[in-house]
C-alpha positions as CSV (number, residue, x, y, z in Angstrom):
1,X,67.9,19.7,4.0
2,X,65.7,16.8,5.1
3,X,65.7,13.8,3.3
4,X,62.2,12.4,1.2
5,X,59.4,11.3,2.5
6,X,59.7,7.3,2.6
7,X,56.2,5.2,2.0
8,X,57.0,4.1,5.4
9,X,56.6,7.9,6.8
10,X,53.5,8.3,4.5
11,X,51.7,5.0,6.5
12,X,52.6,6.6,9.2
13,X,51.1,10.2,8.8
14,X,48.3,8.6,7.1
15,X,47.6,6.6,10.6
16,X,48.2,9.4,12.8
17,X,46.4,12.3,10.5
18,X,43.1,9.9,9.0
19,X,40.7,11.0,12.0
20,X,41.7,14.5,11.2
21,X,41.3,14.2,7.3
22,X,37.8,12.2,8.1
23,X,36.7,14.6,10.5
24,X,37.4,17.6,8.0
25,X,35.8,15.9,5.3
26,X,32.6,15.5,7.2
27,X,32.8,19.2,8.6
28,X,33.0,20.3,5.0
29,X,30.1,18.5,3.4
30,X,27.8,19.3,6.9
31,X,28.7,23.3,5.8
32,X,28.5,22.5,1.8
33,X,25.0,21.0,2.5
34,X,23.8,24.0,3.9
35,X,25.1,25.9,1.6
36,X,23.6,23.8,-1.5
37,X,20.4,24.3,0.1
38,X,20.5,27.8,0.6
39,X,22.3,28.0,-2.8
40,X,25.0,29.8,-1.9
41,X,28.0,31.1,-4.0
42,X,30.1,28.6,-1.7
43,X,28.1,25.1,-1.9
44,X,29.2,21.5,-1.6
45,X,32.2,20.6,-3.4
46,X,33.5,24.9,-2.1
47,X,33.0,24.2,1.6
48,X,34.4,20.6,1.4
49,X,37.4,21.6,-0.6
50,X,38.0,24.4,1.7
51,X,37.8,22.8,5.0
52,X,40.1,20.1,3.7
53,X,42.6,22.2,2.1
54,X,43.0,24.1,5.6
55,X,43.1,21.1,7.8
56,X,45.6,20.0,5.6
57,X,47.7,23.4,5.4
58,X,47.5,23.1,9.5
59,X,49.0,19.5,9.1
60,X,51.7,20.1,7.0
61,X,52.7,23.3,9.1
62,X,52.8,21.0,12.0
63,X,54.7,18.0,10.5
64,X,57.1,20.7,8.5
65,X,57.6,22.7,12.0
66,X,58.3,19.5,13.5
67,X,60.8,17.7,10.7
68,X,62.5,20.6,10.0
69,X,62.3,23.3,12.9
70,X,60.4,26.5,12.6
71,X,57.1,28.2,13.8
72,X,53.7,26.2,12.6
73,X,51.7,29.3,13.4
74,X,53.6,31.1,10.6
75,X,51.6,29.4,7.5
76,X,48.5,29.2,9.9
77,X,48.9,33.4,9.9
78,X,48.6,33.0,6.0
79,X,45.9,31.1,5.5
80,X,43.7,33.1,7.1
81,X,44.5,36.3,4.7
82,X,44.3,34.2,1.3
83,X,41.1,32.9,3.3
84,X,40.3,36.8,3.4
85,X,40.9,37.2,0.2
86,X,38.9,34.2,-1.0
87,X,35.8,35.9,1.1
88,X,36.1,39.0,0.2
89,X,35.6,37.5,-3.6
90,X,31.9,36.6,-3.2
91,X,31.0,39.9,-2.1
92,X,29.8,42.2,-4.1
93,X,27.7,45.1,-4.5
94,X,24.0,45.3,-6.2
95,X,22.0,48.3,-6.2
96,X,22.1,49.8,-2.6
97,X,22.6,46.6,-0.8
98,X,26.1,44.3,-0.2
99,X,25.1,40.8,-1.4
100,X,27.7,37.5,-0.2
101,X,28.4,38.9,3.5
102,X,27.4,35.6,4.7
103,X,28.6,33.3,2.3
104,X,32.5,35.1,3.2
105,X,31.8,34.6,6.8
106,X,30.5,30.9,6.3
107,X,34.2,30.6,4.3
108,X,35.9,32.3,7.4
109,X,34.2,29.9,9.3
110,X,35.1,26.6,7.2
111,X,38.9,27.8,6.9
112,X,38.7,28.1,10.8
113,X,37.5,24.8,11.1
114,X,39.6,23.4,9.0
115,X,42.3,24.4,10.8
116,X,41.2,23.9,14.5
117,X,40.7,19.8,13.4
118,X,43.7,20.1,11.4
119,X,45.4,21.0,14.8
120,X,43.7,17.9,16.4
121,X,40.4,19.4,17.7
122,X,38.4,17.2,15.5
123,X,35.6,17.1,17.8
124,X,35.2,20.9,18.2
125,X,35.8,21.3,14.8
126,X,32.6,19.0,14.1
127,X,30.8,20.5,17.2
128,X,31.1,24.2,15.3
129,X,30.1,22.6,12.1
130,X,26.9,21.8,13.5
131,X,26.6,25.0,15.4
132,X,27.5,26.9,12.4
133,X,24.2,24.9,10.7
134,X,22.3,26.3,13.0
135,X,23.2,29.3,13.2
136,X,22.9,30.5,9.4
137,X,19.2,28.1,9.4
138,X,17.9,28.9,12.6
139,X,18.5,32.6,12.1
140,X,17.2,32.9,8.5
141,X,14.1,33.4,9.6
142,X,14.5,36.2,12.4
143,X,16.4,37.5,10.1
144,X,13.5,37.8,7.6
145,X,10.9,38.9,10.4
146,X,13.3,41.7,11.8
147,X,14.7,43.0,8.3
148,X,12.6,46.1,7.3
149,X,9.7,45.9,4.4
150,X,10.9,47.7,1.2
């Protein structure tokens, strides 16, 4: 068994993992923004929460693989079916039509993010934040011309 976590190990992971944690908090609130202005089920504090929380899953699998032996891929694999889970959720069913189909794959998305920073890519993490952004706002209106009058 390992021994505690000392202060003196927490300065250190806190120097070594702060551009990751900074980096996933900005990723979070670019998605949550979007989402607050599209008012989606998954807004602000959602995305935020979401990115962090799985770029800090990612972390710990790292630093636990690392301390105390063991695959970091294994709690990576589970994230990504609660994250499944969690999406599936917001999607739901009115009249003829499946409502919430983005919002679960804008939560995919987020957990993804969260976890490529939280394995260090914080640039490409922020880079598909802002693709992401454009993606959902600069499709919404194709979307809308393409979709079929009712």
């Amino acid at each position: 068994m390992a021994p505690n976590e000392t202060f003196a190990d927490f300065t250190d992971l806190v120097g070594a993992y702060a551009p990751r944690f900074f980096m996933a908090l900005l990723a979070g609130l670019i998605l949550g923004f979007e989402g607050e202005y599209t008012r989606r089920a998954a807004g602000l504090r959602t995305n935020t929460l979401l990115v962090l929380a799985t770029c800090l899953l990612t972390i710990l699998s790292q630093a636990a693989s690392e301390r105390l032996g063991g695959d970091p891929m294994r709690i990576a694999a589970q994230v990504i079916t609660g994250i499944g889970f969690l999406g599936a959720g917001v999607i739901f069913r009115q009249e003829q039509q499946l409502q919430g189909i983005t919002t679960a794959a804008l939560i995919f998305t987020a957990a993804a993010i969260g976890m490529t920073i939280g394995f260090g890519f914080i640039w490409s993490g922020l880079a598909i934040a802002l693709v992401v952004v454009l993606i959902l706002q600069g499709l919404m209106p194709l979307g809308r011309k393409i979709r079929p009058k009712s």
